[in-house]
NUFITOR-865258 format. One record per residue (C-alpha): residue in one letter; x, y, z. Coordinates in steps of 0.001 Angstrom, whole numbers. Layout:
BEGIN
   resn        c1        c2        c3
      a         X         Y         Z
...
***
This chain:
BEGIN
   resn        c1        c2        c3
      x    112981    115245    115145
      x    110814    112379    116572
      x    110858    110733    119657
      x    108997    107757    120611
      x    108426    106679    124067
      x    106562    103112    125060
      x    104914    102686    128392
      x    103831     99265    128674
      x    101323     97854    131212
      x    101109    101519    133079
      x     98244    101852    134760
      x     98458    106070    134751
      x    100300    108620    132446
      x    101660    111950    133916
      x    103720    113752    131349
      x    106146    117231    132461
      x    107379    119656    129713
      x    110806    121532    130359
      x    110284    124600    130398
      x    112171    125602    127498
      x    111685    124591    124015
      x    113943    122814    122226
      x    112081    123406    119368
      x    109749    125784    117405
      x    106916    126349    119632
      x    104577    126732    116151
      x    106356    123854    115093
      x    105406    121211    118225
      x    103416    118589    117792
      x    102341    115765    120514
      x    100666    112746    120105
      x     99944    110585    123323
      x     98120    107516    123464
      x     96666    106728    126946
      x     94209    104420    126414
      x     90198    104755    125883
      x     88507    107715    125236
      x     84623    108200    126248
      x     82500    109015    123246
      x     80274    112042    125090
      x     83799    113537    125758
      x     84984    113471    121819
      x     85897    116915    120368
      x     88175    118151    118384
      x     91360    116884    118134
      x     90419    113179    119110
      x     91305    110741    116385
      x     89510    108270    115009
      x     89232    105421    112514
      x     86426    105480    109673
      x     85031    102441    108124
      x     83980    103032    104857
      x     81642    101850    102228
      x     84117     99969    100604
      x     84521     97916    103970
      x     88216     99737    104061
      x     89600    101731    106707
      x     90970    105787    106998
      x     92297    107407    109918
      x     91025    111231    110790
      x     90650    113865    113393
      x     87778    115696    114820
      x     87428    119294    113193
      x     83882    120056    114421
      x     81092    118219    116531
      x     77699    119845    115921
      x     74221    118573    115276
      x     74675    114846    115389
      x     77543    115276    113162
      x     81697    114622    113418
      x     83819    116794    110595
      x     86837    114817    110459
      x     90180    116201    108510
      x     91769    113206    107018
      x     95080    111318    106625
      x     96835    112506    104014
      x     99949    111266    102573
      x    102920    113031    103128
      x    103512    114910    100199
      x    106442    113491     97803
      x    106275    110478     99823
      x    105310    107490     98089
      x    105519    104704    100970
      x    103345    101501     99881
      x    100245    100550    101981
      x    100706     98182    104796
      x     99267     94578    104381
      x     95895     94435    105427
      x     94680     92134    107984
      x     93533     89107    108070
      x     95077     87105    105502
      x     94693     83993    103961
      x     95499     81695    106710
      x     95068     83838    109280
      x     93760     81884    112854
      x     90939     83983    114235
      x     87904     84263    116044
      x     84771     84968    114030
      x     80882     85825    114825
      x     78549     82971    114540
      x     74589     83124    113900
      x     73665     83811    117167
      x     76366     86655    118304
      x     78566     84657    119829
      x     82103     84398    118492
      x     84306     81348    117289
      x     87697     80024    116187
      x     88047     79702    112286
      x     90511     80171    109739
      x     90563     82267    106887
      x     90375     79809    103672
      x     88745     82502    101583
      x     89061     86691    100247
      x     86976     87935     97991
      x     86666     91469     96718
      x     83371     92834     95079
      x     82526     96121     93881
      x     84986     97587     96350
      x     83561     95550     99461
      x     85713     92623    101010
      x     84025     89729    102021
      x     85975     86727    104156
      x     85087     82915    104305
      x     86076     81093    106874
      x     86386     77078    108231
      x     84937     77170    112108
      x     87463     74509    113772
      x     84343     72609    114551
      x     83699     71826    111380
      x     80758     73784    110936
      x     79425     74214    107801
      x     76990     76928    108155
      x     77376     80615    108159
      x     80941     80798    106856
      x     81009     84066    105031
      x     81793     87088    107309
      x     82458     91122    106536
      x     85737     92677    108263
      x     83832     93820    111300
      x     82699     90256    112149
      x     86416     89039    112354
      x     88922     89631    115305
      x     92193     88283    116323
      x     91916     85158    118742
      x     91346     85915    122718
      x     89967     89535    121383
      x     93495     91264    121163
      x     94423     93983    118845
      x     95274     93593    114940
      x     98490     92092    114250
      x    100742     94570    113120
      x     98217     97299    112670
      x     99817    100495    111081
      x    101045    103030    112666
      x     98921    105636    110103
      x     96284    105081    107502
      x     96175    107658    105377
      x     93079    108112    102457
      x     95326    107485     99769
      x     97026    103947    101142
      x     93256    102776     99965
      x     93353    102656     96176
      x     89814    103363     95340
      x     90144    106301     97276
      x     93717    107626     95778
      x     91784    108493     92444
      x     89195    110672     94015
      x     91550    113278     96147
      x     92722    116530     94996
      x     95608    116775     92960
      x     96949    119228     95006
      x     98933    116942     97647
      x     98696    119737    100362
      x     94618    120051     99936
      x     92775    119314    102853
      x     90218    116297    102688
      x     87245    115750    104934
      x     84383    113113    106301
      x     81143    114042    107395
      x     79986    111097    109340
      x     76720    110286    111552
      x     77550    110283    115804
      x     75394    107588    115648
      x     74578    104922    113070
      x     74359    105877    109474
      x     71307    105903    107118
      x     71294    104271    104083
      x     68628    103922    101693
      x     67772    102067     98598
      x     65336    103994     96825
      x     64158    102058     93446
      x     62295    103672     90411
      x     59802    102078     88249
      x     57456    102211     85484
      x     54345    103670     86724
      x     50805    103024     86079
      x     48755    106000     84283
      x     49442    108337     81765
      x     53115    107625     80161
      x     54035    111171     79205
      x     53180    114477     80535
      x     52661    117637     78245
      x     55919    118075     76739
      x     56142    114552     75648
      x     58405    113044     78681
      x     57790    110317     80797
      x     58330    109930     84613
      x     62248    109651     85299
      x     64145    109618     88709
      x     65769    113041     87279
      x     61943    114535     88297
      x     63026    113868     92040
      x     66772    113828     91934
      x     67363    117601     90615
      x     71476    117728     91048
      x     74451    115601     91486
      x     77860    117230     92722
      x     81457    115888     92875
      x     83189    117196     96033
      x     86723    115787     96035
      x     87673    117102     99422
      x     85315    114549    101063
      x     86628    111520     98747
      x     85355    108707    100733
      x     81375    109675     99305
      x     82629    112472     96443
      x     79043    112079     94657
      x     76320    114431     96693
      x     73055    114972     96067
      x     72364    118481     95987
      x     69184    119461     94830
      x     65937    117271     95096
      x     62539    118218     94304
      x     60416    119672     97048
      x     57502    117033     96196
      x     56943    113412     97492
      x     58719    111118     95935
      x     60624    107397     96509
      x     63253    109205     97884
      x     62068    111429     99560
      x     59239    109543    101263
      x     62381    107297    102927
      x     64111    110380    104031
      x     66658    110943    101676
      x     67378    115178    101688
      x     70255    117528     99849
      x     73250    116927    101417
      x     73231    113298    101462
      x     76227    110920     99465
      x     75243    108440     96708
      x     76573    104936     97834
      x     78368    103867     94893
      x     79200    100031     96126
      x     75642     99419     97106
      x     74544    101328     93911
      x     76864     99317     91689
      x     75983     95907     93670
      x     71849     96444     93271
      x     69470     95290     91281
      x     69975     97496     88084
      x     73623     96856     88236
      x     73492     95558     84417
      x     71396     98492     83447
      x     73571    101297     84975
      x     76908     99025     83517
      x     75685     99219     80040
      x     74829    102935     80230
      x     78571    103638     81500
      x     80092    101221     79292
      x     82500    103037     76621
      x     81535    106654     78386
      x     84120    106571     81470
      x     87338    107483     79813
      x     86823    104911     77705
      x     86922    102193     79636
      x     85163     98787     78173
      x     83526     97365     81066
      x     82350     93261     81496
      x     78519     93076     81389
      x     77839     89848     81458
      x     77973     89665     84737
      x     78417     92980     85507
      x     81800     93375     87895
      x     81460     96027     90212
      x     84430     96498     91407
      x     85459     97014     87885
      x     83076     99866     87793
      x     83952    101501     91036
      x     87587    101967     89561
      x     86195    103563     86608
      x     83902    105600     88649
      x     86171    106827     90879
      x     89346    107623     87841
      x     86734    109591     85886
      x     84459    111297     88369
      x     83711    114188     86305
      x     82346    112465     83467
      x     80452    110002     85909
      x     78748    113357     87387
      x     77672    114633     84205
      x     76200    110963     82912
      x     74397    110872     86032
      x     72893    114491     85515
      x     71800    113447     82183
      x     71941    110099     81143
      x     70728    108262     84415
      x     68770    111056     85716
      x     66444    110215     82123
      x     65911    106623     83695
      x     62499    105512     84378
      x     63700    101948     86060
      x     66366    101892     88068
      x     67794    101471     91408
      x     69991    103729     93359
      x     71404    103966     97007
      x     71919    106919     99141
      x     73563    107095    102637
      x     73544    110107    105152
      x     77096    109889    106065
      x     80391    109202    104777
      x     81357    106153    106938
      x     79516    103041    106592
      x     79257    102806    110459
      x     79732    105262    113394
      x     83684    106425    113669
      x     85857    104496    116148
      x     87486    106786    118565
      x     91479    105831    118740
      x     93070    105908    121930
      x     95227    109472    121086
      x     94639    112689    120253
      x     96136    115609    117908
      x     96648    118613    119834
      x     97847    122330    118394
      x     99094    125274    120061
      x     98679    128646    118874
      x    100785    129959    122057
      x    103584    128680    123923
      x    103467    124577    124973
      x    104019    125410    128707
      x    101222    128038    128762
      x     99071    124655    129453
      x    101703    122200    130196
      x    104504    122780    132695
      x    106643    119284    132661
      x    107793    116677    130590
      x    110031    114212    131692
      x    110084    111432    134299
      x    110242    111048    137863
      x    112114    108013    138757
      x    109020    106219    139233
      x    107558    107078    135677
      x    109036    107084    132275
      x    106866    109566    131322
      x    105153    112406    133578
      x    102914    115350    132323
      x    102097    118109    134706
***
């Protein structure tokens, strides 16, 4: 069973736990929300909200903190449960505040969504009349007065995003995961060309990005960036010099947005289950979909047919959230032993609805 209790406007929360369980002890589960939670503090257990590179949003919890790094175990859907996503805010229409040039923030109206290669971009009309800087990503939008999201759901779960629902496991009970940056994310566009000298070495082959880029994985437990590089060349090279290492996540929008968009469109075209793709222009949302419903024939062009390319554009990002996680105000907490071997009451007081001792 569930029970939900709402404390509005309390300035404290004390909760006390009977001392016997009503329930199996293995089986408890608590999940209290009481308000901010300091970022040194974080560990495991705290929750927390990813933004992705596909400017969409996942909720998690904290496995590990080590190194700079979160491990988060993500939302999954409830297996046999096939619940529909909630809307997502804002909508066309919407009254909100928005961030102008300088940093400060505005009223508008949304009068514009557009969706490209997985990333969601909002125009809006400033109730000034403005005319200048009127296109705006999610993060530069908030209700009016600062308040929270209308209607924000109660649980975001990795496959209520649709991009994302291709790239999980199978198996509904697998565990997923996100290995994001503490602090901001690196990403890094890292471009090949032609290069002056000799054209072909000793065997006959010319300089390719595959001399650098030695192996591409698919990990579908971390579905948010499932494409890692895994092996790169222990000499200098354009990636390299900028930082990029094994272990870091191809960015697939920003890859699929660059400058060699039409060149990596045609290669794919016919070659990802067999889907015909639009070239002229190149869509790239179109091409995420395919992507991400046939990753393992993606991985294996990439290991051959773009790893051959001598001119051509690619971007790589140390983390798998496009921006540093945003803590929630709960946390998950499990016991291995007994609830009231930490907690001793639950219940209330007269004075509060809910008091934990």
């Amino acid at each position: 069973w569930t029970k939900e209790v709402s404390i509005k406007g309390a300035s404290a929360l004390v909760v006390h736990f009977y001392e016997k369980s009503c329930t199996y002890d293995s089986s408890t589960r608590l999940c209290i929300f009481s308000g901010g939670l300091p970022r040194d503090a974080a560990g495991p257990g705290a929750r927390v909200e990813l933004h992705t590179c596909c400017s969409q949003r996942v909720w998690g919890t904290v496995l590990e903190r080590s190194a700079g790094m979160w491990k988060v175990l993500l939302d999954r859907q409830t297996p046999g449960t096939t619940a529909a996503p909630a809307a997502e805010w804002p909508q066309l229409g919407d009254a909100v505040q928005a961030k102008y040039l300088h940093g400060m923030w505005f009223p508008a109206k949304i009068s514009a969504i557009k969706v490209e290669g997985g990333i969601k971009t909002f125009t809006v009309d400033w109730d000034d009349g403005d005319y200048r800087d009127k296109e705006k990503r999610r993060e530069e939008i908030q209700p009016r007065g600062g308040g929270p999201v209308p209607e924000l759901a109660a649980e975001r779960n990795v496959e209520d995003v649709e991009v994302y629902r291709q790239a999980v496991p199978k198996d509904a009970t697998a565990q997923c995961f996100a290995h994001c940056k503490e602090g901001p994310p690196k990403r890094v566009l890292v471009k090949y060309g032609k290069q002056e000298g000799p054209k072909y070495d000793e065997q006959g082959f010319g300089v390719t990005c595959g001399d650098e880029l030695l192996v591409f994985s698919l990990d579908r437990t971390c579905p948010l960036t499932p494409i890692v590089l895994s092996k790169i060349s222990d000499k200098p090279g354009p990636a390299k010099v900028q930082g990029v290492d094994s272990g870091w996540y191809l960015d697939l929008v920003k890859t699929f947005s660059g400058p060699h968009r039409e060149a990596l469109g045609e290669l794919l075209n016919g070659r990802l289950g067999g889907v015909t793709l639009d070239l002229c222009p190149v869509k790239p949302d179109q091409v995420m979909e395919a992507v991400m419903s046939n990753l393992e024939s993606f991985v294996q062009l990439l290991n051959t047919k773009v790893r051959a390319m001598d001119d051509v554009t690619l971007c790589f990002i140390d983390s798998s959230a496009a921006v540093m996680p945003v803590l929630l105000p709960e946390a998950h907490v499990q016991y291995d032993a007994k609830v009231s071997s930490e907690i001793q009451l639950l219940g209330s007081d007269g004075k509060n609805d809910v008091v934990v001792k």
